[in-house]
SEZA-136792 format. One record per residue (C-alpha): x, y, z; residue number from 1; residue in one letter. Coordinates in steps of 0.2 Angstrom, whole numbers, plus 5000, padded with zeros to 4 digits. Layout:
<sites>
xx X	yy Y	zz Z	k NUM	r A
...
</sites>
This chain:
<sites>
xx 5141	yy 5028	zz 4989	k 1	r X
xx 5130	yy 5044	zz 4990	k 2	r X
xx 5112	yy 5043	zz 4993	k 3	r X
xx 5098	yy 5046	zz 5007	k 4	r X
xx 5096	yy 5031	zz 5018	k 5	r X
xx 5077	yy 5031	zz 5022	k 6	r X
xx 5071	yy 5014	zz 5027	k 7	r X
xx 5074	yy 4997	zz 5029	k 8	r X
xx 5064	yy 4981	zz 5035	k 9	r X
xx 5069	yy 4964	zz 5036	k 10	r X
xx 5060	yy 4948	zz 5030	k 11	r X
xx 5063	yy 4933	zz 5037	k 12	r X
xx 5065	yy 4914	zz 5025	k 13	r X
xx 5048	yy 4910	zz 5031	k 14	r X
xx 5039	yy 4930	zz 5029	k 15	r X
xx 5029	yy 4930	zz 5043	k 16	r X
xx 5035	yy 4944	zz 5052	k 17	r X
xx 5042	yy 4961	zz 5044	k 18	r X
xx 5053	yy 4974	zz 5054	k 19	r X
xx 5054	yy 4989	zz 5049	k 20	r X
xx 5068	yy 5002	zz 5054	k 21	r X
xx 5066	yy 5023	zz 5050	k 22	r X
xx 5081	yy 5033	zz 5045	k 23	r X
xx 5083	yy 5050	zz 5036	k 24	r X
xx 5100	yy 5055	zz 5035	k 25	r X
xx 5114	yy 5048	zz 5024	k 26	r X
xx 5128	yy 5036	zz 5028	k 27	r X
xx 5116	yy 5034	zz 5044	k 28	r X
xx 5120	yy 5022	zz 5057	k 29	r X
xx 5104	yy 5014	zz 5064	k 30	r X
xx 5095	yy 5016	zz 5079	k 31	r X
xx 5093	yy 5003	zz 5089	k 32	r X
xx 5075	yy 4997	zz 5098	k 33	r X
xx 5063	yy 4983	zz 5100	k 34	r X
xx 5056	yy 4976	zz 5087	k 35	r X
xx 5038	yy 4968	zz 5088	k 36	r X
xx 5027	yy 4955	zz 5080	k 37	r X
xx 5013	yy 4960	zz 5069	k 38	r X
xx 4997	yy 4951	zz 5071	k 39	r X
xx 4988	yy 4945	zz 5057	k 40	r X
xx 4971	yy 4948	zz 5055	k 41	r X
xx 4962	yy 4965	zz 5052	k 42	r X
xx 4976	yy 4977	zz 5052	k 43	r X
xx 4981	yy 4995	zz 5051	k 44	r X
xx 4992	yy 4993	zz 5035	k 45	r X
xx 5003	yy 5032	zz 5022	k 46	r X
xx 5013	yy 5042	zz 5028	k 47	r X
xx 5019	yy 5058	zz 5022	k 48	r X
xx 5014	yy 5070	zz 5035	k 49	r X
xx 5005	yy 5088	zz 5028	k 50	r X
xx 5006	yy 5106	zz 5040	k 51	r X
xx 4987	yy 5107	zz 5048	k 52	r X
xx 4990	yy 5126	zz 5043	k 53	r X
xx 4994	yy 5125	zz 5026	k 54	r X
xx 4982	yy 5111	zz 5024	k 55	r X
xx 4969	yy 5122	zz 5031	k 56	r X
xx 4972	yy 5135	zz 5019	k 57	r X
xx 4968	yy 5127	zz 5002	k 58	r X
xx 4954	yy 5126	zz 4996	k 59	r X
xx 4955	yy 5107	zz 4992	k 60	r X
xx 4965	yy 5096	zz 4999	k 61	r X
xx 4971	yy 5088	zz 4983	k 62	r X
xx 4984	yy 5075	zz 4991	k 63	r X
xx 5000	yy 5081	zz 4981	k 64	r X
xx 5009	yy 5062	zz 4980	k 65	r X
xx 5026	yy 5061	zz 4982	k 66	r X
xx 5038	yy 5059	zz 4966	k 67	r X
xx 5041	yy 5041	zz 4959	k 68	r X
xx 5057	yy 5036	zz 4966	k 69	r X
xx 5068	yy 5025	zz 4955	k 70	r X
xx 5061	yy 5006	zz 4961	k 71	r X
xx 5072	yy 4991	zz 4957	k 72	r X
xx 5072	yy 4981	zz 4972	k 73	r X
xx 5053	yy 4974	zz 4969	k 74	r X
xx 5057	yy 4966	zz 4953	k 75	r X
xx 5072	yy 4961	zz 4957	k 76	r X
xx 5068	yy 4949	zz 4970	k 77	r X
xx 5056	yy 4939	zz 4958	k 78	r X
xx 5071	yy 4933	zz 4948	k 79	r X
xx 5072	yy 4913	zz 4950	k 80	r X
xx 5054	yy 4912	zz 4955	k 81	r X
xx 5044	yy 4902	zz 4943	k 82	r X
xx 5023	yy 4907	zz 4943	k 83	r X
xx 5011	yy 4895	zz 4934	k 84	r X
xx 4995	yy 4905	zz 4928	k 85	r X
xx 4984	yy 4890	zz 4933	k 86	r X
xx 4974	yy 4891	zz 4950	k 87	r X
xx 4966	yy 4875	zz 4954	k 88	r X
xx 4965	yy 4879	zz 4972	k 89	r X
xx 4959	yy 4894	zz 4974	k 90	r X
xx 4942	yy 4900	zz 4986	k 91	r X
xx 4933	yy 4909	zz 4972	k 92	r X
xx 4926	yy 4906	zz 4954	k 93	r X
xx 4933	yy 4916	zz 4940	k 94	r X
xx 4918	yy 4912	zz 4928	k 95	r X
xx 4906	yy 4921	zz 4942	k 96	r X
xx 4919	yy 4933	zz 4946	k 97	r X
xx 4917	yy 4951	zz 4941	k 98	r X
xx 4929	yy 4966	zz 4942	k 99	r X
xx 4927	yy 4985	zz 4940	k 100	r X
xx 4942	yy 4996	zz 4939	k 101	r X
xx 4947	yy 5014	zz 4936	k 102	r X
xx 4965	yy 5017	zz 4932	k 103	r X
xx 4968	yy 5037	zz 4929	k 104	r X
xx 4985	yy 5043	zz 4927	k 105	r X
xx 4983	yy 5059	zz 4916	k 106	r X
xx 4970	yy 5073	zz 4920	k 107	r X
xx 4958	yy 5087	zz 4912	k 108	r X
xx 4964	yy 5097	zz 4922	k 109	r X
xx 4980	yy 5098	zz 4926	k 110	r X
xx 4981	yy 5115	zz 4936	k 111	r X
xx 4972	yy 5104	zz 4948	k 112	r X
xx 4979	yy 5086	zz 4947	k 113	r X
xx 4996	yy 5083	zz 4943	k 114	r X
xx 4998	yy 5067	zz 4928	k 115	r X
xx 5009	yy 5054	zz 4931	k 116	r X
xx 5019	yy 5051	zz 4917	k 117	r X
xx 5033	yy 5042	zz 4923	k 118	r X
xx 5020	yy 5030	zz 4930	k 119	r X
xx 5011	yy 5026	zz 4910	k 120	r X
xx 5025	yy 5014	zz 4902	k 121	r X
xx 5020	yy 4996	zz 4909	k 122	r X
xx 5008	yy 5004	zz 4921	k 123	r X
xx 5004	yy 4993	zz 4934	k 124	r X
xx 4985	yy 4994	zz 4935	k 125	r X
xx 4984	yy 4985	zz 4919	k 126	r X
xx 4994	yy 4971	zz 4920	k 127	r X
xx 4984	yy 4968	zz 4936	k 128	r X
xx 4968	yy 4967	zz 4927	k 129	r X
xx 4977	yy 4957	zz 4913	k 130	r X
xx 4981	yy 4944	zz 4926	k 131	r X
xx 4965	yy 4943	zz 4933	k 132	r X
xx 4959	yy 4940	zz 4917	k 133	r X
xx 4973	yy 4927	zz 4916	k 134	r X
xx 4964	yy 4917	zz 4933	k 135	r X
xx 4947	yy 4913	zz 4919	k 136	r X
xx 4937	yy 4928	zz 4921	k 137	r X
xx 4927	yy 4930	zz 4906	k 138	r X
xx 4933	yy 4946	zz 4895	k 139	r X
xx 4914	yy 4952	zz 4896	k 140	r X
xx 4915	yy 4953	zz 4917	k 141	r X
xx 4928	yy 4965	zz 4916	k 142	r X
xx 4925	yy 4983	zz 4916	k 143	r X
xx 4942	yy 4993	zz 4918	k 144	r X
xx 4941	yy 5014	zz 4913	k 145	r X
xx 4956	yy 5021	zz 4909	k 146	r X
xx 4961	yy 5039	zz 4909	k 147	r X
xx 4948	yy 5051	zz 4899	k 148	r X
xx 4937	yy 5036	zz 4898	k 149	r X
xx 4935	yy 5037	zz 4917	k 150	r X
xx 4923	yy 5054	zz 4918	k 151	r X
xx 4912	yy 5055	zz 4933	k 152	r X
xx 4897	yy 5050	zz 4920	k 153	r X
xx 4906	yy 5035	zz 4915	k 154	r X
xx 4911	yy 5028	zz 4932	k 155	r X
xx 4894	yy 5031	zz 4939	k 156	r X
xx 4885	yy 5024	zz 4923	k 157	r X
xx 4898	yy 5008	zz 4921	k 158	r X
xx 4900	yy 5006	zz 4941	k 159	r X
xx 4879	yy 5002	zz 4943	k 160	r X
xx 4878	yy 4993	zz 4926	k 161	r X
xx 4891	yy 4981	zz 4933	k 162	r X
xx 4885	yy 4978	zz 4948	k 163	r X
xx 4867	yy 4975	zz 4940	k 164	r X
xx 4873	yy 4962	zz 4931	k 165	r X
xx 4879	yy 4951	zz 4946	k 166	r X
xx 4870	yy 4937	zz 4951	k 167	r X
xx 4868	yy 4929	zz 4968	k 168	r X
xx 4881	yy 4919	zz 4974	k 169	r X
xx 4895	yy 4930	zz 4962	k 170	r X
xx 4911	yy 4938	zz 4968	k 171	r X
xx 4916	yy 4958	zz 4965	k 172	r X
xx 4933	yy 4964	zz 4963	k 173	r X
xx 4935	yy 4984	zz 4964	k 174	r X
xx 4953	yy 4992	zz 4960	k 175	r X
xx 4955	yy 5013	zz 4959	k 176	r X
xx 4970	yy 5018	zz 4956	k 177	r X
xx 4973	yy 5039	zz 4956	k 178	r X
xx 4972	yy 5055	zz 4964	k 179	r X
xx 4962	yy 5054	zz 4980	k 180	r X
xx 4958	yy 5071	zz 4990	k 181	r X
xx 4950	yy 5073	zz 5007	k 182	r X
xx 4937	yy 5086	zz 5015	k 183	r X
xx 4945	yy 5090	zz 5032	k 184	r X
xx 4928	yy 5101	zz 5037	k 185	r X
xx 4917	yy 5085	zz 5034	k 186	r X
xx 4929	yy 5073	zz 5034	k 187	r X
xx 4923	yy 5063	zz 5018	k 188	r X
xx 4934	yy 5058	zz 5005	k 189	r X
xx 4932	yy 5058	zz 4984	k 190	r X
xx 4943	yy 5050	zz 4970	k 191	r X
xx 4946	yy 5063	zz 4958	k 192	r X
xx 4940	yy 5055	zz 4942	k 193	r X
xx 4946	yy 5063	zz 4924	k 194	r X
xx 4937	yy 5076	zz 4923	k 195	r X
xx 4935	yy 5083	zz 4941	k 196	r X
xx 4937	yy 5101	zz 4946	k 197	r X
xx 4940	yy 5113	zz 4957	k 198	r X
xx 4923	yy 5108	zz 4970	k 199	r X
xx 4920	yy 5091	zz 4975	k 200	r X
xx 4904	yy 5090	zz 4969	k 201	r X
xx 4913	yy 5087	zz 4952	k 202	r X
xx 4922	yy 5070	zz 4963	k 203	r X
xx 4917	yy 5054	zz 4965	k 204	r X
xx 4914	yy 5052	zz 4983	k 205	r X
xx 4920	yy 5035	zz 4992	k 206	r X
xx 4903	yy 5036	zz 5003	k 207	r X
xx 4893	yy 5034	zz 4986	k 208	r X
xx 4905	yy 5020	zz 4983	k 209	r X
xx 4900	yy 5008	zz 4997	k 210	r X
xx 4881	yy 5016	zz 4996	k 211	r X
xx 4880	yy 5011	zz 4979	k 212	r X
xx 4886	yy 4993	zz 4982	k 213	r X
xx 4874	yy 4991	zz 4996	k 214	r X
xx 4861	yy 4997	zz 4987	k 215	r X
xx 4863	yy 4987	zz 4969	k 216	r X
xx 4874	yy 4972	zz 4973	k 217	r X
xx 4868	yy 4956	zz 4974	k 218	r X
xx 4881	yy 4945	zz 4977	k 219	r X
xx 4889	yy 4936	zz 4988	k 220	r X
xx 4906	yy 4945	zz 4994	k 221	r X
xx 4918	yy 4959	zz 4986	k 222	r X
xx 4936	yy 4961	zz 4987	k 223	r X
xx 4940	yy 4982	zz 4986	k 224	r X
xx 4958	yy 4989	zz 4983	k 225	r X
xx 4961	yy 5006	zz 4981	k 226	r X
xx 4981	yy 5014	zz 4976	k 227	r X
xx 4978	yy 5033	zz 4979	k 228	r X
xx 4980	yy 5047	zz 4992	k 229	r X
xx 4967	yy 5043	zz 5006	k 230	r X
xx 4962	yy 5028	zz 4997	k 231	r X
xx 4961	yy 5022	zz 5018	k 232	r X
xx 4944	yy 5032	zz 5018	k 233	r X
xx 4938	yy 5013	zz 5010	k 234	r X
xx 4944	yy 5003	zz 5027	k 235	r X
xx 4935	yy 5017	zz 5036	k 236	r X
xx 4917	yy 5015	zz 5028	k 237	r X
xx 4921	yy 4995	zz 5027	k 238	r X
xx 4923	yy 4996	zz 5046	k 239	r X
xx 4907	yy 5007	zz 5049	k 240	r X
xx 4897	yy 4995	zz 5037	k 241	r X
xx 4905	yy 4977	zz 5043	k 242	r X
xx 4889	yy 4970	zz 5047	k 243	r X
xx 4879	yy 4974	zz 5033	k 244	r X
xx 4893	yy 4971	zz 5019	k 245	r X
xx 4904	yy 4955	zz 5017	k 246	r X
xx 4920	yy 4962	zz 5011	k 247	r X
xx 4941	yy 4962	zz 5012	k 248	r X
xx 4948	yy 4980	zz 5010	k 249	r X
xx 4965	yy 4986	zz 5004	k 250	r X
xx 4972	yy 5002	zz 5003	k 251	r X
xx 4988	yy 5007	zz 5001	k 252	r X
xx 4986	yy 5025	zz 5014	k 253	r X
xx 4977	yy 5026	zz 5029	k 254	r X
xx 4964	yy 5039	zz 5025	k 255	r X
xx 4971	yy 5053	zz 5033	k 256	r X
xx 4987	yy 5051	zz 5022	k 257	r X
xx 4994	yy 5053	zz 5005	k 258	r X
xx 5002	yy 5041	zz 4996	k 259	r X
xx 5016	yy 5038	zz 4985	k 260	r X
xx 5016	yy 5038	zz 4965	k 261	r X
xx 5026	yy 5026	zz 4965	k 262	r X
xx 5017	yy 5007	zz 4958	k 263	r X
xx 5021	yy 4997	zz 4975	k 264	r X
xx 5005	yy 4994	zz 4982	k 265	r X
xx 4997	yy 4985	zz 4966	k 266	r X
xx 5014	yy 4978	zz 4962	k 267	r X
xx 5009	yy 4970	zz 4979	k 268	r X
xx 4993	yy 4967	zz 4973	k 269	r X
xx 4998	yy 4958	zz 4958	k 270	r X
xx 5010	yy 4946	zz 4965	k 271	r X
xx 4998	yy 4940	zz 4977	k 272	r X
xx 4984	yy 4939	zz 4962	k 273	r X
xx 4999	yy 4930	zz 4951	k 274	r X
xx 5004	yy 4917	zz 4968	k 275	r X
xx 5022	yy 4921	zz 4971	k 276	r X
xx 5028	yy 4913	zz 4985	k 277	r X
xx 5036	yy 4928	zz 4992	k 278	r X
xx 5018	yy 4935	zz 4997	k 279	r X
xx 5015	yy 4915	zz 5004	k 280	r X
xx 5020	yy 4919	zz 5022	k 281	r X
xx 5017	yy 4902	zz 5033	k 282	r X
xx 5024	yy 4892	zz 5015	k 283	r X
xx 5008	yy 4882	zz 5015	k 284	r X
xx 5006	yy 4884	zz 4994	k 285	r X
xx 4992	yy 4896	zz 4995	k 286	r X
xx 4992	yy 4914	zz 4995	k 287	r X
xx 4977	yy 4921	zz 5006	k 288	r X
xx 4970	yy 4937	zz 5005	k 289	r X
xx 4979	yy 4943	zz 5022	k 290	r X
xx 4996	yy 4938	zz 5014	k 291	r X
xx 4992	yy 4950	zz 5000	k 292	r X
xx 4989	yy 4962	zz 5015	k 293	r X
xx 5002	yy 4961	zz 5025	k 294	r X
xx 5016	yy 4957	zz 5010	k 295	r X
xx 5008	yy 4975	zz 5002	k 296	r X
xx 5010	yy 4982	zz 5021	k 297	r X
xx 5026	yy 4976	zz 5021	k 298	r X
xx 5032	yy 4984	zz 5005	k 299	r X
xx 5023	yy 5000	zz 5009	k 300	r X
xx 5031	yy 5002	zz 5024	k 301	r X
xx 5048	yy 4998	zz 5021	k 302	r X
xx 5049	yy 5007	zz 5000	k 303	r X
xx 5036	yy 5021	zz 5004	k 304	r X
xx 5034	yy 5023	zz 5024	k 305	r X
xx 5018	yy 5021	zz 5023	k 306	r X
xx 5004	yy 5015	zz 5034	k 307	r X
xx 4995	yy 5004	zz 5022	k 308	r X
xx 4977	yy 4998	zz 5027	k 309	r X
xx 4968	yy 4981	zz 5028	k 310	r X
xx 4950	yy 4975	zz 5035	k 311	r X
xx 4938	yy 4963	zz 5034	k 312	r X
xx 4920	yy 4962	zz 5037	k 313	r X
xx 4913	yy 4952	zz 5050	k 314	r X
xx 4907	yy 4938	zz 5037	k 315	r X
xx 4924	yy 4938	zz 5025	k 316	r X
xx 4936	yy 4925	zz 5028	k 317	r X
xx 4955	yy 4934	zz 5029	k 318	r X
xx 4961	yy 4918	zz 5027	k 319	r X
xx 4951	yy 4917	zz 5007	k 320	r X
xx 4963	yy 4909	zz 4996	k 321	r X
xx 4966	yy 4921	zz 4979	k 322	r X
xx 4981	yy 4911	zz 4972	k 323	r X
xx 4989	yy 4893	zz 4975	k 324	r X
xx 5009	yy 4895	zz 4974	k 325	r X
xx 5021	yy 4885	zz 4962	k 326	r X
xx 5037	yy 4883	zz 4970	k 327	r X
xx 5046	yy 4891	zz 4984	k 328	r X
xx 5061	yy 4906	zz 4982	k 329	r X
xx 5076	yy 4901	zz 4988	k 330	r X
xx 5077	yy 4903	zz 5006	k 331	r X
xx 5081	yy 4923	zz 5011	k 332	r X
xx 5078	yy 4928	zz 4995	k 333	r X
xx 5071	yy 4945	zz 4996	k 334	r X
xx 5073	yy 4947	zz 5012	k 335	r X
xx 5076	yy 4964	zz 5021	k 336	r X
xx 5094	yy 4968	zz 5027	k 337	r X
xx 5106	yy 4980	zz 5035	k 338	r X
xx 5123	yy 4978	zz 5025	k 339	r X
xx 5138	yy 4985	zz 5031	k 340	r X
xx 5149	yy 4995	zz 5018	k 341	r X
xx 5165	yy 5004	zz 5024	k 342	r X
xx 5158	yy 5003	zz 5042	k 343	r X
xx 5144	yy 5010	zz 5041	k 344	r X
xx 5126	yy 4999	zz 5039	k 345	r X
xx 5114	yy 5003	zz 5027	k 346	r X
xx 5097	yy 4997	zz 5023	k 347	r X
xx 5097	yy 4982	zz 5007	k 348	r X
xx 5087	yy 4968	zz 5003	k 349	r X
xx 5096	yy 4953	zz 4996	k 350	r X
xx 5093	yy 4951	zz 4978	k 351	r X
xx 5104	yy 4933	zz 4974	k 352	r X
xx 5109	yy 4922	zz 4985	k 353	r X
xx 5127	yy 4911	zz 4981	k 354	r X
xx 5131	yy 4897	zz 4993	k 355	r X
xx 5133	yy 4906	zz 5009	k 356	r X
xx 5137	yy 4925	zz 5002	k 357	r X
xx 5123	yy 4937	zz 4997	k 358	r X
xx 5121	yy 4948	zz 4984	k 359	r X
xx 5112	yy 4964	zz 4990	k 360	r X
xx 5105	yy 4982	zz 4983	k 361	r X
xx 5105	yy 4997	zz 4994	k 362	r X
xx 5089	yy 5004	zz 4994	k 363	r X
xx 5091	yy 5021	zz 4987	k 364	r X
xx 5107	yy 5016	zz 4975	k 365	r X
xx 5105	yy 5011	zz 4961	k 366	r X
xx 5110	yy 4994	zz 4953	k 367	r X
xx 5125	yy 4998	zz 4951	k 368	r X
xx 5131	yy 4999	zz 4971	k 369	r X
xx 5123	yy 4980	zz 4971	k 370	r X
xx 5138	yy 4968	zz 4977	k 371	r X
xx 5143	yy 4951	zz 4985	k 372	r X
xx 5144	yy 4953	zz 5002	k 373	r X
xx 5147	yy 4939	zz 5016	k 374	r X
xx 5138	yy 4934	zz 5032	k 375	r X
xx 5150	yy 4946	zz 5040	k 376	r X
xx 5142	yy 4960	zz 5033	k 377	r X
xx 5124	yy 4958	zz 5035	k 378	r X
xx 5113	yy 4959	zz 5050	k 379	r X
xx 5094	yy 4960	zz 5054	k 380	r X
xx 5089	yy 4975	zz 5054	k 381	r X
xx 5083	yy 4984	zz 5071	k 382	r X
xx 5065	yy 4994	zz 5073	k 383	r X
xx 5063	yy 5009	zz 5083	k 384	r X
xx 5050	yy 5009	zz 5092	k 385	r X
xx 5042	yy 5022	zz 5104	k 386	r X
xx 5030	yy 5016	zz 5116	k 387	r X
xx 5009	yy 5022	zz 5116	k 388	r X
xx 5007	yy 5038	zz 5124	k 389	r X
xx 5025	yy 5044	zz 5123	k 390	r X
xx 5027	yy 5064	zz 5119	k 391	r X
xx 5033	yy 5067	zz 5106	k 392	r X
xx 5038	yy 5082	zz 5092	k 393	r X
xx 5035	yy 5080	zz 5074	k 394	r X
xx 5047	yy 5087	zz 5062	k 395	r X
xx 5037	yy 5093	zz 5045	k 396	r X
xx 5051	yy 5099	zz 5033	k 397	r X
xx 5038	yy 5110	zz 5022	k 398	r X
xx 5039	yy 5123	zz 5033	k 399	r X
xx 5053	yy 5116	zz 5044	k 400	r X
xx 5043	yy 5117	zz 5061	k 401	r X
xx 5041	yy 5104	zz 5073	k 402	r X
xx 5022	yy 5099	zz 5080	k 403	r X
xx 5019	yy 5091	zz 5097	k 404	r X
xx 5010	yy 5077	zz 5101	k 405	r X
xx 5006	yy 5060	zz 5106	k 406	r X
xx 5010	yy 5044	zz 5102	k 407	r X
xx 4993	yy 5032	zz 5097	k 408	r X
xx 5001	yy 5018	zz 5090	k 409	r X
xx 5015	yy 5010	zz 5083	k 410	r X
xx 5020	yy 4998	zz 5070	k 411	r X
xx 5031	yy 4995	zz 5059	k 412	r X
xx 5042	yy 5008	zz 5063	k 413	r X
xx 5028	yy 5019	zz 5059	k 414	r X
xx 5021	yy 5030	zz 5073	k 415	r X
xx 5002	yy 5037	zz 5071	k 416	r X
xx 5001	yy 5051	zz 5080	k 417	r X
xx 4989	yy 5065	zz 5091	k 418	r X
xx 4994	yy 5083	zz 5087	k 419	r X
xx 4992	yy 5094	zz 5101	k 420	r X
xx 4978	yy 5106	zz 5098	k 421	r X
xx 4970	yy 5101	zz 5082	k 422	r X
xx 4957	yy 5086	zz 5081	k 423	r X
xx 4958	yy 5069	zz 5077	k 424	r X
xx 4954	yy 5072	zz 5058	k 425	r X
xx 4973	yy 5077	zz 5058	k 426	r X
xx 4979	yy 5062	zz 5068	k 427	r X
xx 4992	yy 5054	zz 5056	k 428	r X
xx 5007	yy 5038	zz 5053	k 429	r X
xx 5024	yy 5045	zz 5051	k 430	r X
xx 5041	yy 5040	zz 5052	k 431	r X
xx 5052	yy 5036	zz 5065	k 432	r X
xx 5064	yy 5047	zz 5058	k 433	r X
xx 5054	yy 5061	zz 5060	k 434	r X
xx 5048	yy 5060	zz 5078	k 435	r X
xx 5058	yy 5063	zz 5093	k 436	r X
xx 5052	yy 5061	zz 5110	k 437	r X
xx 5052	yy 5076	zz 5121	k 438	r X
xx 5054	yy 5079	zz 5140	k 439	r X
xx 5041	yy 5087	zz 5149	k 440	r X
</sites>
């Protein structure tokens, strides 16, 4: 078995509480540690850590994402779930429902923004928009910009045209899904649009986003999701603006982060929108909007180590129901695992289940390391967890230097973290794996 063991979290038969365990080297034994209940509610739900120098030194900072990893295990655990399209129980209207998305994947200029073409077959962002379409949103409420369709021009004039066209009482869905790039002098943040360049006045700011929808929206609440570097600049301004806007916010990085290329977050997305009863944490038959949170900051976490993002405004209920479940999975199915495998445990999540043996995939492997494997050879998996305030030193592998600072949180098994020296604007969530706490 050769491969990288990264992460692992564990899901429990009834989903309610994830844990999440960070490793980095192969054939890895894991750490041991507390592991703690997440609350739900508004929550912190990227990581992957940038050098303050060579940050500093570009011009833009573009957001490089990491390379798509080879992703199996999401799919894998819908097998044997059955999802009906109908939603009779839902808390909002699809014929007074209205969404506008942009999905880019390939850019004008690609000395500037790298395309995504591993990401184009079955890309995700449509068949999200396709199964919001399935819920009964009329085909003329849906406004989805795609690639060179979605120039700056475009998305301004399509964004206001939609949101002139909602009436009182109606219910918007945003998605952007992209490059995302972040001005660490002023601190705002831009989605880089088709044809953006090399200044950011050629980007679409996310400030202009929420001054926009204050300025022209009419309706009664919005739902805003976001699958990009920084895209946690969006639970940023929701928080600033919580008493002037009503709205639920999902990103898939905190702002000060990039994020993966990988689909994960609006697979997340679409499974919660779709009902699965893997994102139906208290099994009560309805999927809320903070199930889609905390299952998306579950698979964030545990595939991508990243710190995804969720908020509500004062006025939005987190308990909004998007999607009424049909059925339950089998119970521990797709739950998070250390398997043992020639004595040593490695992080899995159990893809079949077969009286009391369990059949599990190695994150990491692929398919073919998948096996039967006994009670004997699984255990929950254990989170390491270092306590607020604890120094620490931050491994960055760029440039192969370590960075002191402080611990400011922790969840997960993700750390956010003070550097010493620079300002909060570099404050950032990592990985367990890279931290270490010092002595001093």
């Amino acid at each position: 078995m050769a491969g990288a063991v990264r992460r692992v979290a564990y899901l429990p038969d009834n989903p309610t509480v994830v844990r999440l365990w960070n490793g980095q080297q192969p054939r890895r034994a894991f750490d041991g540690g507390s592991m703690e209940t997440p609350r739900l509610g508004t929550v912190e739900i990227g990581i992957h850590w940038q050098s303050p120098e060579k940050q500093a030194a570009s011009k833009m900072d573009v957001g490089t994402r990491k390379r798509p990893n080879v992703i199996v295990v999401l799919a894998i655990v819908m097998c044997g779930i059955i999802v009906s399209g109908a939603h009779a129980d839902i808390g909002w209207t699809p014929s007074r429902t209205w969404v506008f998305a942009v999905g880019i994947l390939q850019w004008k200029h690609t000395d500037i923004y790298d395309s995504f073409p591993d990401a184009i077959p079955n890309r995700a962002d449509r068949r999200l928009i396709d199964a919001m379409k399935a819920t009964g949103i009329p085909a003329d409420h849906i406004v989805f910009l795609v690639d060179e369709k979605a120039t700056l021009a475009s998305i301004r004039h399509e964004y206001r045209a939609q949101l002139d066209r909602i009436q009182k009482g109606d219910l918007l869905i945003f998605y952007f899904a992209g490059h995302g790039t972040r001005d660490r002098k002023t601190r705002d943040t831009y989605f880089a649009n088709y044809d953006a360049g090399d200044d950011y006045a050629s980007h679409w700011p996310v400030k202009e986003i929420f001054d926009t929808l204050e300025s022209r929206f009419h309706g009664a609440q919005a739902i805003l999701m976001a699958d990009c570097c920084h895209s946690g600049a969006m639970y940023d301004e929701t928080m600033k603006r919580r008493e002037s806007l009503s709205c639920a916010c999902l990103t898939s990085a905190y702002s000060h982060n990039t994020s993966t290329a990988n689909w994960t977050f609006t697979e997340s997305l679409l499974r919660g929108f779709q009902g699965s009863p893997l994102v139906d944490a208290d099994a009560d038959g309805d999927v809320e909007i903070r199930e889609v949170a905390l299952y998306a900051e579950q698979n964030m976490a545990f595939l991508e180590e990243q710190k995804a993002m969720f908020a509500t405004s004062d006025d939005f209920d987190p308990n909004l129901v998007v999607a009424d479940t049909h059925g339950k999975p089998t119970a521990g199915l797709g739950r998070y695992v250390e398997a043992e495998w020639e004595e040593t445990w490695y992080p899995a999540q159990v893809v079949a289940i077969r009286g009391a043996e369990s059949r599990v995939h190695y994150v990491d492997f692929e398919a073919s390391w998948d096996e039967w494997v006994g009670p004997e050879r699984i255990r929950h998996p254990h989170v390491k967890k270092m306590p607020r305030g604890a120094r620490v030193k931050v491994w960055w592998s760029q440039d192969e230097n370590w960075y002191l600072g402080t611990v400011l949180a922790s969840q997960f098994g993700l750390h956010k973290i003070h550097y010493d020296g620079y300002s909060h604007e570099w404050d950032e969530w990592v990985s367990s794996g890279s931290v270490e706490e010092v002595d001093e």
